[in-house]
C-alpha positions in Angstrom: 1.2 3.1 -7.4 0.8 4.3 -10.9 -3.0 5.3 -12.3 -3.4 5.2 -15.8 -6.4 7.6 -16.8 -9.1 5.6 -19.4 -7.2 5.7 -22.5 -8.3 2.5 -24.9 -5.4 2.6 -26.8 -3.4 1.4 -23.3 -6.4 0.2 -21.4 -9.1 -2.5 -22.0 -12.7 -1.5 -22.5 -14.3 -1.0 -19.5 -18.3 -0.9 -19.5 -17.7 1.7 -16.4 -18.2 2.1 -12.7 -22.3 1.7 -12.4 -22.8 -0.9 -9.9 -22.4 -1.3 -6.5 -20.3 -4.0 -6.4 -17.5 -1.8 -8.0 -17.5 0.1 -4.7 -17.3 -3.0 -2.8 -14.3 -4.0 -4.9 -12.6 -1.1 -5.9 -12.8 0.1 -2.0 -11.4 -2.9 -1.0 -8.6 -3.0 -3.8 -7.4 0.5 -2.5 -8.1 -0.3 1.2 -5.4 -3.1 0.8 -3.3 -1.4 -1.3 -2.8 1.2 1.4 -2.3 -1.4 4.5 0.7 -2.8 2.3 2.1 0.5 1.7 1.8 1.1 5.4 3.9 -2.1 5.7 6.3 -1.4 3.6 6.5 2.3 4.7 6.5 1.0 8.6 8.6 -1.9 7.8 11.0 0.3 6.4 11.3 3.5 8.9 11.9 0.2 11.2 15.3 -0.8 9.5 16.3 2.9 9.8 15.4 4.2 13.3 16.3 0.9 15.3 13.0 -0.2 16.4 10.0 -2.4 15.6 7.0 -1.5 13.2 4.7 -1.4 16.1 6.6 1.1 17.9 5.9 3.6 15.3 2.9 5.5 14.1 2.1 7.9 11.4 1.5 11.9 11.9 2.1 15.1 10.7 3.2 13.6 7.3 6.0 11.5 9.4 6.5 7.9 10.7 8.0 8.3 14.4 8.4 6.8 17.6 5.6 6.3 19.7 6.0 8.4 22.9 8.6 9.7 21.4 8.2 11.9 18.3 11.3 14.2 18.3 13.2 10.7 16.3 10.6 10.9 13.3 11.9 10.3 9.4 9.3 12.5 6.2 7.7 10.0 5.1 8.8 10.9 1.3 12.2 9.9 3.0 10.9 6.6 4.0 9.6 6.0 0.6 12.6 7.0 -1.6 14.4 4.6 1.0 11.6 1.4 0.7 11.6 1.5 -3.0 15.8 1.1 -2.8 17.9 -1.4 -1.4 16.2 -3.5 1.7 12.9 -1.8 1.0 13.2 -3.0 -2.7 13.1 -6.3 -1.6 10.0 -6.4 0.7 8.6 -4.3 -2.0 8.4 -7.5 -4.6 7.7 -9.9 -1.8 4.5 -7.7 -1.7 3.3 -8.5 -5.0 2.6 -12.3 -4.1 0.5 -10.7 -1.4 -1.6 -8.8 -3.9 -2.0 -11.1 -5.9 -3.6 -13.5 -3.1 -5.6 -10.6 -2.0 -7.1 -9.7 -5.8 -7.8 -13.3 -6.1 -9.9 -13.2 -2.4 -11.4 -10.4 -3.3 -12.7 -11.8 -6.9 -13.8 -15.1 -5.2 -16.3 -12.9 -2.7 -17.8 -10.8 -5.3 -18.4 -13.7 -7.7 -20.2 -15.3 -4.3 -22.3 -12.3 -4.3 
């Protein structure tokens, strides 16, 4: 994820953040955001420890085993490794998924 702080020369104008609807949507935005990078990051740790995404859970700033968290990876590991090779590649399938989910999202504030 990279955040670019208001800057007009690299950003549009932006009237700001005054209505309630920009909760709605920008909590949603990020709530997403953060189930796909617990995909990838699960999806990942997977593919190195030998087991499915639903056998694993996040804790203490690691993804391990349930039930069994002495085989645990930093999740900064997990990262580096999801943003190279296999994790690279479920990585850019993501995007289509974000972009389906910022068009949902636009559809049910407009319907507001």
């Amino acid at each position: 994820m990279h955040v670019v702080s208001a800057d007009t020369d690299a950003t549009p104008m932006d009237s700001g953040a005054i209505a309630s609807r920009t909760t709605y949507v920008t909590g949603n935005a990020v709530k997403l955001a953060a189930e796909q990078a617990r995909k990838i990051l699960f999806d990942a740790a997977a593919a190195i420890l030998g087991v499915t995404p639903d056998q694993l859970e996040a804790r203490d700033r690691s993804i391990q085993i349930k039930d069994y968290p002495q085989r645990k990876l930093p999740i900064g590991d997990v990262a580096n490794h999801a943003l190279t090779g296999i994790g690279a590649t479920l990585f850019r399938l993501s995007r289509s998924e974000r972009a389906r989910n910022s068009a949902r999202i636009a559809r049910n504030v407009s319907s507001e």
